[in-house]
C-alpha positions as a printed NumPy array, in Angstrom:
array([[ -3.911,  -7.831,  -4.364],
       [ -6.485,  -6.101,  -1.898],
       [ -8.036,  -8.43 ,   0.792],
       [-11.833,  -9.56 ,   0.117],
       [-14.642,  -7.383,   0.89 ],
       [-15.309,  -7.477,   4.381],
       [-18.16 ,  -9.509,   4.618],
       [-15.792, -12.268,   3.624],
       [-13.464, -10.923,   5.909],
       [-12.983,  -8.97 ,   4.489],
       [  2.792,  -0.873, -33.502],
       [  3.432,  -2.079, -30.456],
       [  6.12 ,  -5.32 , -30.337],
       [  4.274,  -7.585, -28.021],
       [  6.6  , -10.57 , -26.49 ],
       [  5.23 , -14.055, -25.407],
       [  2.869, -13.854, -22.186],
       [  3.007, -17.556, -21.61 ],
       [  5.868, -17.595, -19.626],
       [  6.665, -14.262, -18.281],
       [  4.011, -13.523, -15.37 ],
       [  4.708, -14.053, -11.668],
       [  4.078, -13.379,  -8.479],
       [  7.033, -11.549,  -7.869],
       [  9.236,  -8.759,  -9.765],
       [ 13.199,  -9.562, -10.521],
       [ 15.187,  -6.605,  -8.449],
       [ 15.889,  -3.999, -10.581],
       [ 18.965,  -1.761,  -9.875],
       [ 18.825,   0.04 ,  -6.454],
       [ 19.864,   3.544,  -5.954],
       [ 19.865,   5.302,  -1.92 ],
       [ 16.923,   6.431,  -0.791],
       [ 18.487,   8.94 ,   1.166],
       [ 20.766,   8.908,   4.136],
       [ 18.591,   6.849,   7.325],
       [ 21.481,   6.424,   9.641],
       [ 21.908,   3.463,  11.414],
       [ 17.978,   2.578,  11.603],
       [ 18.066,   1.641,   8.501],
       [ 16.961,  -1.666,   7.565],
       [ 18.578,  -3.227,   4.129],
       [ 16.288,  -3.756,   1.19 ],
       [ 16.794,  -7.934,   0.689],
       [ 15.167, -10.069,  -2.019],
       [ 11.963, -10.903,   0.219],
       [  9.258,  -9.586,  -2.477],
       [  8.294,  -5.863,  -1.816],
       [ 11.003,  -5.709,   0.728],
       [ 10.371,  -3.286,   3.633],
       [ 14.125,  -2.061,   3.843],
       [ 14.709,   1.358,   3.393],
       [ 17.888,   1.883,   2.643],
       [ 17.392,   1.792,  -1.198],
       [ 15.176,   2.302,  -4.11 ],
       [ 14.288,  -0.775,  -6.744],
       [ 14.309,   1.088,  -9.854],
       [ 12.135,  -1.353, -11.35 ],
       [  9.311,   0.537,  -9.385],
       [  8.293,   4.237, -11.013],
       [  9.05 ,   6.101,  -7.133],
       [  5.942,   8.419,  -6.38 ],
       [  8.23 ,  11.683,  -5.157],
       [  6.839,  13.682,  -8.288],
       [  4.164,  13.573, -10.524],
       [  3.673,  10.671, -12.27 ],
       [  0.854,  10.032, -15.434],
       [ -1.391,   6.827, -15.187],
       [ -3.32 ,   5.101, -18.13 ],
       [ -7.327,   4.284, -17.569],
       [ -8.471,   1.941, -19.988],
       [-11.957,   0.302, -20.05 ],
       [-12.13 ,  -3.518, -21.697],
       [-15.48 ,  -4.554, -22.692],
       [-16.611,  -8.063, -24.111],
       [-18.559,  -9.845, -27.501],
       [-20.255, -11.26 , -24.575],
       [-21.672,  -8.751, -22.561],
       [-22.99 ,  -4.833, -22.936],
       [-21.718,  -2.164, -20.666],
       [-24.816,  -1.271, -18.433],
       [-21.817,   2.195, -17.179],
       [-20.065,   4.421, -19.028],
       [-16.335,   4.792, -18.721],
       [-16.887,   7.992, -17.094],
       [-18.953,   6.654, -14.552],
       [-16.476,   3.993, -13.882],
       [-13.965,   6.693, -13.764],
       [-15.58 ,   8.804, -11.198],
       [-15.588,   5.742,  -8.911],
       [-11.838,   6.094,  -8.245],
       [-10.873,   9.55 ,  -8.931],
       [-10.761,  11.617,  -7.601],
       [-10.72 ,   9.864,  -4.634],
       [ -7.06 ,   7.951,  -5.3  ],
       [ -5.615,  11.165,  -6.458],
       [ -6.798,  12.804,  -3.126],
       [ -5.133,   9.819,  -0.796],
       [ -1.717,  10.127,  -2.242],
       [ -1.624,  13.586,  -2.416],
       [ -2.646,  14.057,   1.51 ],
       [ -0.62 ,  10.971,   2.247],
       [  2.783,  12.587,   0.887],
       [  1.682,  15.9  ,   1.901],
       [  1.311,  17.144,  -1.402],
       [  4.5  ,  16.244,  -2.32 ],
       [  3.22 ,  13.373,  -5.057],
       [  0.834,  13.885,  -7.925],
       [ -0.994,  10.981,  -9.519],
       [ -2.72 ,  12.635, -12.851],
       [ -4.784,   9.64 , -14.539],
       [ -5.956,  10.039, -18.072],
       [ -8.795,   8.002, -18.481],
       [-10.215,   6.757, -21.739],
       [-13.593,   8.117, -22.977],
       [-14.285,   4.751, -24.76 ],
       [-14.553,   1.198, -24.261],
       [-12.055,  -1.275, -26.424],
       [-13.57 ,  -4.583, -27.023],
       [-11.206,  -7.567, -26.029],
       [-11.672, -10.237, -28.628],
       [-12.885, -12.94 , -26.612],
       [-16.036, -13.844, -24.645],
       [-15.25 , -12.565, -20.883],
       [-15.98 , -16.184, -19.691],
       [-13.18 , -17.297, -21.685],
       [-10.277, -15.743, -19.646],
       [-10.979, -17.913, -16.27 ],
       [-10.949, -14.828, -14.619],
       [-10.452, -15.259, -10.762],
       [ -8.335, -14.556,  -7.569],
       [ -6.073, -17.182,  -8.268],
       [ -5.818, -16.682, -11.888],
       [ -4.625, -19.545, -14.206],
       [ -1.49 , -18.322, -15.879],
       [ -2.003, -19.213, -19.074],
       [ -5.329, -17.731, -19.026],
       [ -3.73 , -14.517, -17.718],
       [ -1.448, -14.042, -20.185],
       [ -3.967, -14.133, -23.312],
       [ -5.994, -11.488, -21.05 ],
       [ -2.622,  -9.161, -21.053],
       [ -1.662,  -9.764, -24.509],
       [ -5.323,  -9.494, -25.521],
       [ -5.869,  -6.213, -23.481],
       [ -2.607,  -4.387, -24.692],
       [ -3.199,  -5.558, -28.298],
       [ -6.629,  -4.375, -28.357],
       [ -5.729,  -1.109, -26.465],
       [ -2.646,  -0.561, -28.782],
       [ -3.944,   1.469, -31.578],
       [ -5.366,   4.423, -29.446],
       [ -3.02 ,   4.157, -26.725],
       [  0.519,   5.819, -26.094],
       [  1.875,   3.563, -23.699],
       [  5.149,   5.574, -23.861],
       [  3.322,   8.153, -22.181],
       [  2.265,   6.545, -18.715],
       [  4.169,   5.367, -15.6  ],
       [  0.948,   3.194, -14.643],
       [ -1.385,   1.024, -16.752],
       [ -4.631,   0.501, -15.127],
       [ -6.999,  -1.691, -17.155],
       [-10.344,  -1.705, -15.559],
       [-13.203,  -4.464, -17.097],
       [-16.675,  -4.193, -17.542],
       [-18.035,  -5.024, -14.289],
       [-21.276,  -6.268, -15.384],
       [-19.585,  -8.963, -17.915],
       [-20.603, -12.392, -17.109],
       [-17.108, -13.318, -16.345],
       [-15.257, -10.92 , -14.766],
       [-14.963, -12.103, -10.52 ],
       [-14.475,  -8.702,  -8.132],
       [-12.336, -10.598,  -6.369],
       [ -9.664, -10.964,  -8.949],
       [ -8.284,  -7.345,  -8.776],
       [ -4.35 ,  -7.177,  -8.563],
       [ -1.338,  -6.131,  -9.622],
       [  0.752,  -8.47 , -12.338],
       [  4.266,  -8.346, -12.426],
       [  6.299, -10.024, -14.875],
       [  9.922, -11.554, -14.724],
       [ 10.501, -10.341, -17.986],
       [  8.855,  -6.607, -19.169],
       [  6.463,  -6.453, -22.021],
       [  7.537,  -4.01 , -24.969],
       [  4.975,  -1.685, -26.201],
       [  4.91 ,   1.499, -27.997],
       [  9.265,   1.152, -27.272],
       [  8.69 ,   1.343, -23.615],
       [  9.011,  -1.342, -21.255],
       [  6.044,  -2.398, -19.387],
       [  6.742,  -4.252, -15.647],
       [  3.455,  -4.677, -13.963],
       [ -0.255,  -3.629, -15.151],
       [ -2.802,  -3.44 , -12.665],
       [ -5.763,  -5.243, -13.493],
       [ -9.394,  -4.444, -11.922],
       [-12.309,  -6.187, -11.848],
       [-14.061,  -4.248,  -9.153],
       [-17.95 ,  -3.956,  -9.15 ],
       [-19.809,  -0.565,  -9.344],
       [-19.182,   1.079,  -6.736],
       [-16.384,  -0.401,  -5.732],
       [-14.657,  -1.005,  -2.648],
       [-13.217,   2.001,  -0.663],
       [ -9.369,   2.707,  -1.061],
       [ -9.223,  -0.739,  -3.187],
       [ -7.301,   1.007,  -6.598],
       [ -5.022,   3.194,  -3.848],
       [ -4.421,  -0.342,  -2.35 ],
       [ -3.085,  -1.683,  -5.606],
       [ -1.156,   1.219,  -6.286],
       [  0.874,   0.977,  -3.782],
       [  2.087,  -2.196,  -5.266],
       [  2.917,  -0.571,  -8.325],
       [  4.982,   1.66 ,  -5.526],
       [  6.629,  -1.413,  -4.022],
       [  4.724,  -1.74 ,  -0.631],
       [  3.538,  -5.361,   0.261],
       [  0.422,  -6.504,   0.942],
       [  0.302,  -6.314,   5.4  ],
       [ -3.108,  -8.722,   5.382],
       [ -2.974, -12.212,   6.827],
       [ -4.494, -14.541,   4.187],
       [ -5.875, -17.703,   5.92 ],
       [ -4.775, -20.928,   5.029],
       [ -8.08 , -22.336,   4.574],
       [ -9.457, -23.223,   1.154],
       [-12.215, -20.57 ,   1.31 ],
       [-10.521, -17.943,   2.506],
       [-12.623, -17.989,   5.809],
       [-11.337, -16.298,   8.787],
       [ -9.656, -13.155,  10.263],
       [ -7.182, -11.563,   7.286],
       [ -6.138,  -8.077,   8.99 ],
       [ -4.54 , -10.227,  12.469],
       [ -1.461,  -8.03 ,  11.63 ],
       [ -2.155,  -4.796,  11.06 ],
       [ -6.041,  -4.288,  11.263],
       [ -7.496,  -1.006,  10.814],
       [ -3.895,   0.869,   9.82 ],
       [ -3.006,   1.258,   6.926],
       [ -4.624,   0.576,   3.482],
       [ -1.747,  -2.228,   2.292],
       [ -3.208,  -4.387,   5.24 ],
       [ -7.309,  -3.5  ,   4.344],
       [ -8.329,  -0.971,   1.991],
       [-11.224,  -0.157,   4.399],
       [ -9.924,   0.358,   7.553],
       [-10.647,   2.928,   9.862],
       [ -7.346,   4.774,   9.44 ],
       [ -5.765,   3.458,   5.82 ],
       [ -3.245,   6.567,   5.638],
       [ -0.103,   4.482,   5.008],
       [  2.817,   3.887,   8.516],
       [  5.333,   6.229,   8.549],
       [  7.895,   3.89 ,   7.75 ],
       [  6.31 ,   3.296,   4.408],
       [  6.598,   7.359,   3.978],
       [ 10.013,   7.086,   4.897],
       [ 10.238,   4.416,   2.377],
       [  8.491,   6.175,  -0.452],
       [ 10.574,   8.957,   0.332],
       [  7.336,  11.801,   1.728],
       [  9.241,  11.473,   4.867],
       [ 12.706,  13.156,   4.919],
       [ 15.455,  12.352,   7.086],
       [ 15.329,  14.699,   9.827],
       [ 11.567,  14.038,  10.581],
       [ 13.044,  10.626,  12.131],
       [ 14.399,   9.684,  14.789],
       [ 16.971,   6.544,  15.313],
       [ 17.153,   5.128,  18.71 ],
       [ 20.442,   2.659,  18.545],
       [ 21.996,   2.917,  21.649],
       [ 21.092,   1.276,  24.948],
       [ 19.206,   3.685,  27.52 ],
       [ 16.521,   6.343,  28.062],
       [ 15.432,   8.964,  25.127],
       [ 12.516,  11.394,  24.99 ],
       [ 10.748,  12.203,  21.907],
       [  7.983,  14.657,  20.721],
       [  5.733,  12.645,  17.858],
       [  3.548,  15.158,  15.342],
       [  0.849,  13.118,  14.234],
       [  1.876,  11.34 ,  11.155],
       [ -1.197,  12.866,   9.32 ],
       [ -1.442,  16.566,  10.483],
       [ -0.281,  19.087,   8.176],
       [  3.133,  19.913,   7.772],
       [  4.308,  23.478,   9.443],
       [  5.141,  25.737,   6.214],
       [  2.777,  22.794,   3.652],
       [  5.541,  20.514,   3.221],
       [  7.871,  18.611,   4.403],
       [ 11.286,  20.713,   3.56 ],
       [  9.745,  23.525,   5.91 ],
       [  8.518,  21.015,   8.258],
       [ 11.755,  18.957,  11.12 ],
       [  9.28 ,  17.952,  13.496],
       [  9.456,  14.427,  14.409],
       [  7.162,  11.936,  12.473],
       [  8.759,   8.471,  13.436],
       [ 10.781,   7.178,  15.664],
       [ 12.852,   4.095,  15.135],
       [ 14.619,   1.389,  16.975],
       [ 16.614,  -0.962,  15.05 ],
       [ 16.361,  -4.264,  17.186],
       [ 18.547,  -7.199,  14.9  ],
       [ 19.965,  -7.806,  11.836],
       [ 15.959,  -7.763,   9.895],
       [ 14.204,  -6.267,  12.335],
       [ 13.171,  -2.722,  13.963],
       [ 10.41 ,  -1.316,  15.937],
       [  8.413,   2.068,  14.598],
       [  6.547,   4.531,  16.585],
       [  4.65 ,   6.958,  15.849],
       [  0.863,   8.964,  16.128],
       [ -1.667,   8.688,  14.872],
       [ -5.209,  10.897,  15.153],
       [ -8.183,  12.161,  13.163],
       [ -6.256,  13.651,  10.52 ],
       [ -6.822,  13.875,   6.665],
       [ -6.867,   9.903,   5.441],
       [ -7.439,   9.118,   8.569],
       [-10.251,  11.226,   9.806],
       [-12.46 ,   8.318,  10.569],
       [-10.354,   6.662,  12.937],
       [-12.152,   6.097,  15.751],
       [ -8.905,   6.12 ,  18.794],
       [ -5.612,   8.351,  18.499],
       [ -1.957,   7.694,  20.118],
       [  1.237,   6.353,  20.037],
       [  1.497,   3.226,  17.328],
       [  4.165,   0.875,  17.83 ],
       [  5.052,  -1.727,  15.258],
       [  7.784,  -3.978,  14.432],
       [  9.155,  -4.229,  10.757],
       [ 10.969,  -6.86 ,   8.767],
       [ 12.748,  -6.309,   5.719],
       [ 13.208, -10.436,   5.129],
       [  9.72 , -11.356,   5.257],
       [  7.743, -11.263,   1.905],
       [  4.336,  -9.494,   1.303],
       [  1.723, -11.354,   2.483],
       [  3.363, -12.927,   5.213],
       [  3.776, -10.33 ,   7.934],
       [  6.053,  -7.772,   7.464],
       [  4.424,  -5.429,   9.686],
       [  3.107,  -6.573,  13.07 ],
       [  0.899,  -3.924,  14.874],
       [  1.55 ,  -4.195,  18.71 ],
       [ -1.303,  -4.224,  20.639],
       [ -1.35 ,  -1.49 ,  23.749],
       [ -4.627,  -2.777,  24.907],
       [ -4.272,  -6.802,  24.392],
       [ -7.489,  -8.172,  25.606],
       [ -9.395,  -5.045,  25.035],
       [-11.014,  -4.458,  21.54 ],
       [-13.075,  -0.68 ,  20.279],
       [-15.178,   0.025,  17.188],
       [-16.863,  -2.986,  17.275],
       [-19.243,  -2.226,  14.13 ],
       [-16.597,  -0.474,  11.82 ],
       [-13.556,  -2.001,  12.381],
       [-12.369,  -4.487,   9.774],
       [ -9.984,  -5.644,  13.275],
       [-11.683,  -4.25 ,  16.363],
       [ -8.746,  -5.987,  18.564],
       [ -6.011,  -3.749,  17.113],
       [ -8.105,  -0.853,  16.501],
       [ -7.659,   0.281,  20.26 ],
       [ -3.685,  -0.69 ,  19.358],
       [ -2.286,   2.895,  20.498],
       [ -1.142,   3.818,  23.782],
       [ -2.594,   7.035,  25.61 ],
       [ -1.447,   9.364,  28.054],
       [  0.5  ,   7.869,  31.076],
       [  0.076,   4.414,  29.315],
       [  2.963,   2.119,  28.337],
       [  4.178,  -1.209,  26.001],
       [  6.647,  -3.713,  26.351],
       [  7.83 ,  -5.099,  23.777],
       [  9.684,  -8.268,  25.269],
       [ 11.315,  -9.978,  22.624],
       [ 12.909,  -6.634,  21.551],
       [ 13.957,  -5.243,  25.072],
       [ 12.364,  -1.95 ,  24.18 ],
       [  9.751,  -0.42 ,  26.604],
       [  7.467,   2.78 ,  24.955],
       [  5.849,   5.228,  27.18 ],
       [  3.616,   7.685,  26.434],
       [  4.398,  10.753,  28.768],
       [  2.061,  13.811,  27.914],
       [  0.642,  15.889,  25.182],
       [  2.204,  19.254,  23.625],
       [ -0.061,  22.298,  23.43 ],
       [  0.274,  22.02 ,  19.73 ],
       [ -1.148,  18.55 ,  19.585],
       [  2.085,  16.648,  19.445],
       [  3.141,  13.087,  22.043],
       [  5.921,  12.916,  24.342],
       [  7.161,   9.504,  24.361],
       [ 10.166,   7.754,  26.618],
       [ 11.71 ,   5.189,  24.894],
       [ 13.516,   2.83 ,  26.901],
       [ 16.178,   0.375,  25.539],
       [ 17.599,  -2.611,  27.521],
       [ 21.648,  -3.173,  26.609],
       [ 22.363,  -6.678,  24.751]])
């Protein structure tokens, strides 16, 4: 589910609904990811695990193209004041575009998108539609959504189901936009279907918000910090600000870390870098954004990421980051260092941004975080990161663009 808008700081065989939705997904078999080395953090059964060391097949992985499902539900209640093609155009092609820069053209997202609106049989105020959904009242939305969709839909054709409401229905709530997993999958059209991602958004909506919950259907957790107070009130992107688009879909720079391009599989082996062993190492960092040398990465072993494993759960990432492709807004460039843990669940701060300027904040009128948004180190400038015994330096700039770094581990 994306964080609020920043002003709030910001014949098909259908089985039961009642019981089968949840806020998480049971594991599905795991195959390797690819070889890591001994950086490698485990995938555990934390929900949207960060480890890396295999795949959930329950999740469709985006490392080839993959066909999505646009469908427009309209209400007895309510007339469209858009057309599904206008709706449409509000999210593609600009979701296509972010995935395919983000994995260096390596993943395709096609989305067929319906030319019609299919009426849900019940008023929209009916379904209790909100952030918090009532499960019961989530369920006859799902069932009533596939049913109603079933007769002009092949669901056996798509690896994503994005249902998209009528934004101008008296009760549909913005705010209620997520993915829904289900312990159990739903059978339609003899495929089995594991999540669907709902969207209420208005028109327009908000920037990078159906890329956000994409990458759920993709298996990356949500990075934002969701106060504990009833409203909501208060800071949600403490963790991560401004980087990446699982923590705020409109940051500054929402292209998503490198270890999540590890994880997804756009970054290969060879383009990172495992520090293990106590001691000094020097490292040249490409920008995690630039183009790859030859347009992808099989032509392309230039560093990308650097890890340190630091415990059992935990590692730190480094890597840079500058005005390139997603993140072309960003309004500082450096060395980002982050620390990672595959135990901790989404939502509750699984990736901690370490802050190179602490005290110090930049961007103060565009950044959903402006204390993190200064976050990476320059030239000549260093972090310690105490509780991990790991020291980063940033040591000069290549002609080509690239960062020296020193990383400096402390034995046991």
């Amino acid at each position: 589910m994306g964080r609020p808008p920043r002003l709030r700081r910001t014949g098909a065989v259908l089985t039961s609904l009642s019981a089968m939705i949840a806020t998480t997904v049971v594991s599905g078999p795991a195959f390797a990811a690819g070889a890591g080395g001994p950086c490698t953090l485990e995938r555990t059964g934390a929900h949207h695990s960060e480890g890396v060391d295999t795949w959930n097949a329950g999740y469709p992985r985006p490392a080839r193209t993959l066909h999505a499902a646009m469908i427009f539900l309209s209400f007895p209640d309510a007339t469209p004041k858009v057309t599904p093609r206008r709706l449409a155009a509000d999210h593609i092609p600009a979701t296509t575009a972010f995935f395919r820069r983000a994995s260096y053209g390596q993943f395709r997202l096609r989305v067929h998108a319906a030319k019609r609106w299919i009426t849900m049989p019940e008023a929209s105020t009916s379904y209790a539609i909100k952030r918090d959904w009532n499960a019961g009242r989530r369920a006859a939305y799902l069932r009533d959504a596939i049913a109603a969709a079933d007769p002009s839909i092949d669901f056996g054709r798509y690896d994503v189901v994005y249902l998209v409401a009528d934004p101008d229905a008296p009760g549909v709530d913005a705010d209620a936009t997520k993915v829904v997993n289900f312990e159990q999958p739903l059978r339609a059209d003899g495929v089995e279907l594991r999540r669907l991602v709902t969207v209420f958004e208005n028109h327009p909506p908000d920037r990078n918000v159906l890329a956000h919950e994409t990458g759920h259907v993709f298996d990356l957790p949500d990075l934002y910090h969701r106060p504990k107070s009833p409203d909501g009130e208060g800071d949600w992107d403490t963790y991560v600000g401004d980087w990446d688009l699982m923590g705020s879909q409109f940051g500054l720079a929402p292209d998503p870390f490198g270890w999540h391009k590890w994880k997804l599989g756009w970054l290969r082996p060879r383009q990172v870098q495992c520090v293990r062993a106590p001691g000094a190492t020097l490292h040249t960092l490409e920008p995690l954004d630039a183009p790859m040398a030859g347009g992808s990465p099989a032509a392309d072993s230039r560093t990308r990421l650097v890890v340190v494993r630091t415990g059992a759960t935990t590692a730190l990432a480094i890597e840079a980051r500058g005005p390139y492709g997603n993140d072309a807004a960003t309004c500082t460039e450096g060395v980002l260092v982050y620390r990672v843990r595959n135990d901790t669940a989404s939502g509750d701060g699984p990736i901690e941004v370490l802050d190179g300027h602490p005290g110090s904040g930049a961007c103060w009128n565009e950044s959903v975080y402006p204390e993190l948004a200064d976050a990476p180190l320059g030239v000549g400038e260093a972090l310690s990161a105490r509780q991990d015994n790991v020291r980063v330096s940033v040591t000069g700039r290549t002609m080509g663009g690239g960062w020296t770094v020193k990383v400096d581990r402390k034995g046991e």
